[in-house]
C-alpha positions in Angstrom: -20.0 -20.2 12.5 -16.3 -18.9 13.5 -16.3 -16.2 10.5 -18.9 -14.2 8.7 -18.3 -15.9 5.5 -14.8 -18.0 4.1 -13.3 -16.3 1.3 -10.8 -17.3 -0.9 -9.4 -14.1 -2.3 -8.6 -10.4 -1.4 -11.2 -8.5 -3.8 -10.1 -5.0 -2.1 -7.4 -3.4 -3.8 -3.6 -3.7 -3.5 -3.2 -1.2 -0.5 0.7 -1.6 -0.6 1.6 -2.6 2.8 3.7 -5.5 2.3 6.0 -5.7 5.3 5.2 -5.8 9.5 7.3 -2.8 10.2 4.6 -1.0 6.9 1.6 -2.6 9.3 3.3 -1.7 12.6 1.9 2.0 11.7 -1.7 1.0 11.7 -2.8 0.9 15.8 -4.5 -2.3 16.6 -7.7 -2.6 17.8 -10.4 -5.6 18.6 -12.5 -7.2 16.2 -15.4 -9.8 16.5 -14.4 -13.1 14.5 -17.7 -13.1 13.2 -17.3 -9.7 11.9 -14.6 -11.3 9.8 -14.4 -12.9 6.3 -11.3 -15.1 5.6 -9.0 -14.1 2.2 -7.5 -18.3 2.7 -9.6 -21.2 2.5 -6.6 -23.1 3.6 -4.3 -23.4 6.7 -1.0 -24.8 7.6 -1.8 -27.4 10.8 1.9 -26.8 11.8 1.5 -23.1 11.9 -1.5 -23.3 14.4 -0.2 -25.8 16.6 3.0 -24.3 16.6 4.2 -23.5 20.3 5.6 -20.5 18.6 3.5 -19.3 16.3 3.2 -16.1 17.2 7.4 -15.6 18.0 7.8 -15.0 14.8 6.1 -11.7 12.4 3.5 -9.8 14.0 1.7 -10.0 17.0 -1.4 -8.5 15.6 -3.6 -9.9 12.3 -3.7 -8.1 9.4 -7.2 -7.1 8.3 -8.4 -4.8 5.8 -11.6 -3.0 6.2 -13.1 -2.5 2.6 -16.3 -1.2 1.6 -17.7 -1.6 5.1 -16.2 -5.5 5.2 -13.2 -6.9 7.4 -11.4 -9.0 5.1 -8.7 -11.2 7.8 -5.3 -10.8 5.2 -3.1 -12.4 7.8 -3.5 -13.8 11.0 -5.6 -17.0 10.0 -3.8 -19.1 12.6 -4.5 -16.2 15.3 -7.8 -16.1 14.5 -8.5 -20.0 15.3 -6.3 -20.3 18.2 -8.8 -17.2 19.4 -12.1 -19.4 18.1 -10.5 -22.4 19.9 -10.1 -20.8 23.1 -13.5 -19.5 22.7 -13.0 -16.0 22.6 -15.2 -14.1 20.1 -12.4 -11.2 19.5 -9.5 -10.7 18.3 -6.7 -8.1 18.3 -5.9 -6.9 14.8 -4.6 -4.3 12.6 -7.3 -2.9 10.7 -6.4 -0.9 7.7 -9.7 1.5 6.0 -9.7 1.5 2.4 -11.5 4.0 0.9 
């Protein structure tokens, strides 16, 4: 299994980051892919396969640590692109909620 578990929502609460340059402040770090649990059932085939994918927005995913969870809010495509490669880590922004 890639992830922990697929999820299909983001059950932490609103933690108002909304843009990259509000991420850009959180450091990034690495994180196991298994560690991880998904907040999109769904991806975009042309976003992963996308030469460019990663050009555009953030460099980093966007993951929110909640309750002792890693919920992956953005970065999906990064995340398989890691799997597919098959690295077990990933570089992300992790934001703690408390």
């Amino acid at each position: 299994m890639i992830f922990k578990a697929v999820g299909d929502d983001r059950p932490y609460p609103d933690h108002g980051l909304v843009t990259t340059r509000d991420w850009a402040t959180v450091p990034p770090r690495l994180v196991r892919l298994d560690e991880l649990v998904t907040t999109k059932r769904t991806l975009d085939l042309g976003q992963l396969l996308a030469d460019d994918s990663t050009f555009y927005g953030d460099l980093f995913a966007h993951v929110v640590d909640w309750e002792g969870t890693l919920y992956l809010e953005d970065g999906l495509h990064r995340a398989l692109r890691s799997a597919l490669a098959q690295r077990a880590t990933l570089h992300a922004r992790v934001l703690t909620l408390s």
